[in-house]
C-alpha positions as CSV (number, residue, x, y, z in Angstrom):
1,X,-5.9,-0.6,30.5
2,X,-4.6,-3.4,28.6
3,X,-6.7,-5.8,30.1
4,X,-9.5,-4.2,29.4
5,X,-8.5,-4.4,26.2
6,X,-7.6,-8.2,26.4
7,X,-10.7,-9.0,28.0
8,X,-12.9,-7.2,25.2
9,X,-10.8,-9.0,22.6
10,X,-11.4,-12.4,23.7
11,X,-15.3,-11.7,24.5
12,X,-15.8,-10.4,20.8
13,X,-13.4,-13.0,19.0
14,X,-16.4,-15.6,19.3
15,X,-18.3,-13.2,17.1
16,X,-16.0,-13.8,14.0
17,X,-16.8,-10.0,13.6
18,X,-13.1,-8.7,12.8
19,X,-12.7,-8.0,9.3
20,X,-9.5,-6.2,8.4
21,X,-11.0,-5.1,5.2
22,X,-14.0,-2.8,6.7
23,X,-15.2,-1.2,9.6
24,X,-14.4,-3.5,12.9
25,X,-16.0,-1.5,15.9
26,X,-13.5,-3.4,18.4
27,X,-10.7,-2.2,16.2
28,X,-11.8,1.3,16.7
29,X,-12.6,0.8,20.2
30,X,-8.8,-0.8,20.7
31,X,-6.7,1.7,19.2
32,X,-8.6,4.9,20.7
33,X,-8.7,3.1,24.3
34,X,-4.8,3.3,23.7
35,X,-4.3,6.1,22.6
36,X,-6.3,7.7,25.7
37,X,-3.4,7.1,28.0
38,X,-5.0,8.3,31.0
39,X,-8.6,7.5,30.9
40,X,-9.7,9.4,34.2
41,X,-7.7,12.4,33.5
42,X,-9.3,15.4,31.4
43,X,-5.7,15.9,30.5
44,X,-4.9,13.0,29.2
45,X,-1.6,12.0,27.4
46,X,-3.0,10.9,23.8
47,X,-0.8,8.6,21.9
48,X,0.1,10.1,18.6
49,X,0.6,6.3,16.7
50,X,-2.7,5.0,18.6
51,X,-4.6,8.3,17.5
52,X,-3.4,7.4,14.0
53,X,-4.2,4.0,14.3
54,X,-7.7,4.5,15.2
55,X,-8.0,7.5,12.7
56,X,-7.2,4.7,10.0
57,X,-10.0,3.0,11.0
58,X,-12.2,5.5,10.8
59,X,-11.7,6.0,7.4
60,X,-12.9,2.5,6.6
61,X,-16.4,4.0,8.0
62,X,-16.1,7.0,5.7
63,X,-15.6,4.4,2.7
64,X,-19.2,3.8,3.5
65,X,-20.7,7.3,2.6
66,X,-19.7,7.0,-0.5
67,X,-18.0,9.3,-2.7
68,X,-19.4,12.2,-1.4
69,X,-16.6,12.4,1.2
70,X,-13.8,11.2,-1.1
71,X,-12.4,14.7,-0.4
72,X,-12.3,13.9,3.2
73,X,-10.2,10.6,2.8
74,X,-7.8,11.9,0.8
75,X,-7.2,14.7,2.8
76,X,-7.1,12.7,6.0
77,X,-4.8,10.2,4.3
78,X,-2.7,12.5,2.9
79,X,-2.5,14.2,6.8
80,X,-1.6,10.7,8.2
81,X,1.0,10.7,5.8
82,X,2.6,13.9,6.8
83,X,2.1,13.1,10.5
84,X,3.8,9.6,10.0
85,X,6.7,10.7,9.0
86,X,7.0,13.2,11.6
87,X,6.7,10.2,13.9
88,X,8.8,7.9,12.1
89,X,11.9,10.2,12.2
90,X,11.1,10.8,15.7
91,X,11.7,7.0,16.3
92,X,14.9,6.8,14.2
93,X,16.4,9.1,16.2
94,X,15.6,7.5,19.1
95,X,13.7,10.8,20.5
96,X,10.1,11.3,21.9
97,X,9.3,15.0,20.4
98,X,6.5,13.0,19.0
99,X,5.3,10.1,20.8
100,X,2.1,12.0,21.9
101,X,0.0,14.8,20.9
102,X,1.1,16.8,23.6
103,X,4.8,16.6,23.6
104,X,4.5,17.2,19.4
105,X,2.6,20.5,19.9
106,X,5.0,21.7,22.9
107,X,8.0,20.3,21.1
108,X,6.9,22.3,17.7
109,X,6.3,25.3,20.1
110,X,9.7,25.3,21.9
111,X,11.3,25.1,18.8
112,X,9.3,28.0,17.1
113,X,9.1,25.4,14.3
114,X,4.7,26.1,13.8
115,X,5.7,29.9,12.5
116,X,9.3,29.1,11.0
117,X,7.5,26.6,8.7
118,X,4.2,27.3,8.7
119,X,3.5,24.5,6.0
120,X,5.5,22.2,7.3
121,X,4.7,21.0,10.9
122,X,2.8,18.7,12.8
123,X,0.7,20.9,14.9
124,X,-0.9,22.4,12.2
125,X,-1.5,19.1,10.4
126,X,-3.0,17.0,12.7
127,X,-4.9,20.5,13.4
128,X,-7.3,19.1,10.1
129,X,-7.6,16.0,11.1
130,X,-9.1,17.3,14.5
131,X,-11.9,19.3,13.0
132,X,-12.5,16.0,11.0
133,X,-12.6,13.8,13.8
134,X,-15.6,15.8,15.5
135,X,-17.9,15.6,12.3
136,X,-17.3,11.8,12.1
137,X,-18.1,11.1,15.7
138,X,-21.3,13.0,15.3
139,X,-22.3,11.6,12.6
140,X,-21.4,7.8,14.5
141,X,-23.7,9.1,17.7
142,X,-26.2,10.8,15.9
143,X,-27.0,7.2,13.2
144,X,-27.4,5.6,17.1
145,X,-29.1,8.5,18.7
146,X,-31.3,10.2,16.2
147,X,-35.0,9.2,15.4
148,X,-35.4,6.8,12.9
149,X,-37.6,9.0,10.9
150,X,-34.8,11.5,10.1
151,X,-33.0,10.3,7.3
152,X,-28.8,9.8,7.1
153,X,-28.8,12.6,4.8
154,X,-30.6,14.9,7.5
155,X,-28.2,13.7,10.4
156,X,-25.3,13.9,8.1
157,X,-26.4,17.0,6.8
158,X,-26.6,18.6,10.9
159,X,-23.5,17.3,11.7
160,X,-21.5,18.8,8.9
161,X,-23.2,22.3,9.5
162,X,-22.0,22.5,13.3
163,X,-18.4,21.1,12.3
164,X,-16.8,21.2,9.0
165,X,-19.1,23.4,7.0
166,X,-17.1,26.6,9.2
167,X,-13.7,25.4,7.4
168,X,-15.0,24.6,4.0
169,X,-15.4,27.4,1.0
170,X,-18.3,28.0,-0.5
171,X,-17.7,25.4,-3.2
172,X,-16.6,22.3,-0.9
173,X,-20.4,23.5,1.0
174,X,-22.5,22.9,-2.8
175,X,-21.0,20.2,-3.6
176,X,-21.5,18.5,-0.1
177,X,-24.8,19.4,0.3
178,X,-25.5,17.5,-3.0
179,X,-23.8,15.1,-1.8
180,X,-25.9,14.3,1.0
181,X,-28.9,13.3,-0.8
182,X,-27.0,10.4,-2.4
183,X,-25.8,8.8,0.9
184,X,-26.7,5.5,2.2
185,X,-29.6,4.4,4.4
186,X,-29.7,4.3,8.0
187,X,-29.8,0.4,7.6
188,X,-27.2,0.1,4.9
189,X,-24.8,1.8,7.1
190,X,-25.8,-0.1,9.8
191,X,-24.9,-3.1,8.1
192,X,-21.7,-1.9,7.1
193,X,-20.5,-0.5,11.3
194,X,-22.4,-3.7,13.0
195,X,-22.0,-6.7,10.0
196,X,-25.6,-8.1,11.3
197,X,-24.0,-8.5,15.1
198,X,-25.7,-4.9,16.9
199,X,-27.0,-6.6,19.7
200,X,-23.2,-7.3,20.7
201,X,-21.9,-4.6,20.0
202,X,-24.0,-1.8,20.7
203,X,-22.3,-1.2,23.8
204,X,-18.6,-1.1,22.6
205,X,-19.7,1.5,19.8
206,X,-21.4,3.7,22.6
207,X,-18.2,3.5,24.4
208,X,-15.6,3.8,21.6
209,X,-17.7,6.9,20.6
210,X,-17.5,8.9,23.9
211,X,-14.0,7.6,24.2
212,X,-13.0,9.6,21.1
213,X,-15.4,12.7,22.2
214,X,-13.1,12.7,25.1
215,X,-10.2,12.6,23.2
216,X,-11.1,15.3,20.8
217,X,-12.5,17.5,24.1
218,X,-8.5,16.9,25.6
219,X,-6.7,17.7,22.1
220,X,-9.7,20.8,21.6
221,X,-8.4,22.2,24.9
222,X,-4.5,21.7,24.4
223,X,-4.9,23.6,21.3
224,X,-7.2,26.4,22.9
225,X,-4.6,26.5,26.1
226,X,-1.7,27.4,22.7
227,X,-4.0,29.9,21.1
228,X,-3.8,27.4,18.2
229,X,-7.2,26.6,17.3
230,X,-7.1,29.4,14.9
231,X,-4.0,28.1,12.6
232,X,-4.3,29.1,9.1
């Protein structure tokens, strides 16, 4: 796996495409690729600092709908935080309770640590970030897959009401669906995931974007498998 990733690093490099300031698709692809430790496997290990990684990414994508979603950065960052830390102490101690999604949710489970401290754990943190991740990659396939007649608003608007619109309150739904008239255009946003080099990279976006499908699918399952998927 790491030469696939070496190989797609020095192919792109040419490009002058990576910009550590906004969206990079071969960033995104990179850290996902990682963090789906077992590519072939439906059960895939997913590596918790990778997932986080490419989760940061993604946010420079949300920066790009404007502040319609500000509520959804600052909840993911604020979740990154929490799961950090949880990481970050794992590390110290020289443990690997948390070194992948997995091991963190049976770890947390073993421990009875999800009902002990029900505000307090990783399983039901990164639990918000999941249902995140599922509108975002809709909304990245559907901008690629969707007729370019319906408008971002109308794809955004789709994709919200099969993912997060179940988890939001009636508020959070108003002030979205205003929202959506106010985001960019398919060719603005365009701009801002390709930088004026699609032709290149249309291909590592398609992949990156079923790579993290798959990885939701594996975590969707593991939390299903726990009776989790319900968490308050």
């Amino acid at each position: 796996m790491s030469n696939i990733v070496e190989n797609k690093t020095r192919d792109h490099q040419s490009t002058d495409i990576i910009k550590s300031n906004n969206f990079d698709v071969h960033r995104v692809y990179e850290t996902f690729v990682a963090a789906l430790r077992e590519p072939d496997n439906p059960k895939s290990p997913i590596g918790t600092q990778d997932y986080m990684n490419g989760y940061r990414e993604l946010l420079k994508f949300v920066d790009q709908l404007g502040y319609v979603f500000k509520f959804v950065k600052d909840d993911v960052i604020d979740k990154l935080g929490i799961l950090q830390a949880f990481v970050d102490t794992d590390r110290k101690k020289g443990t690997l309770h948390y070194d992948t999604i997995q091991h963190a949710i049976d770890y947390e489970t073993e421990q009875n640590i999800i009902k002990t401290n029900p505000d307090n754990n990783f399983t039901r943190t990164l639990l918000r970030l999941h249902r995140a991740l599922i509108f975002i990659v809709q909304l990245l396939q559907g901008l690629n897959d969707r007729p370019l007649s319906e408008s971002t608003s109308t794809i955004a608007s789709t994709c919200y009401k099969a993912t997060l619109y179940n988890h939001h309150s009636f508020l959070v739904r108003g002030t979205v669906k205003v929202g959506f008239h106010i985001l960019p255009s398919r060719k603005e946003l365009d701009d801002a995931i390709f930088h004026g080099h699609k032709t290149e990279l249309l291909e590592q976006y398609m992949t990156f974007v079923k790579i993290i499908k798959q990885i939701y699918d594996t975590v969707e399952a593991y939390y299903a498998e726990k009776n989790y998927l319900q968490l308050p």
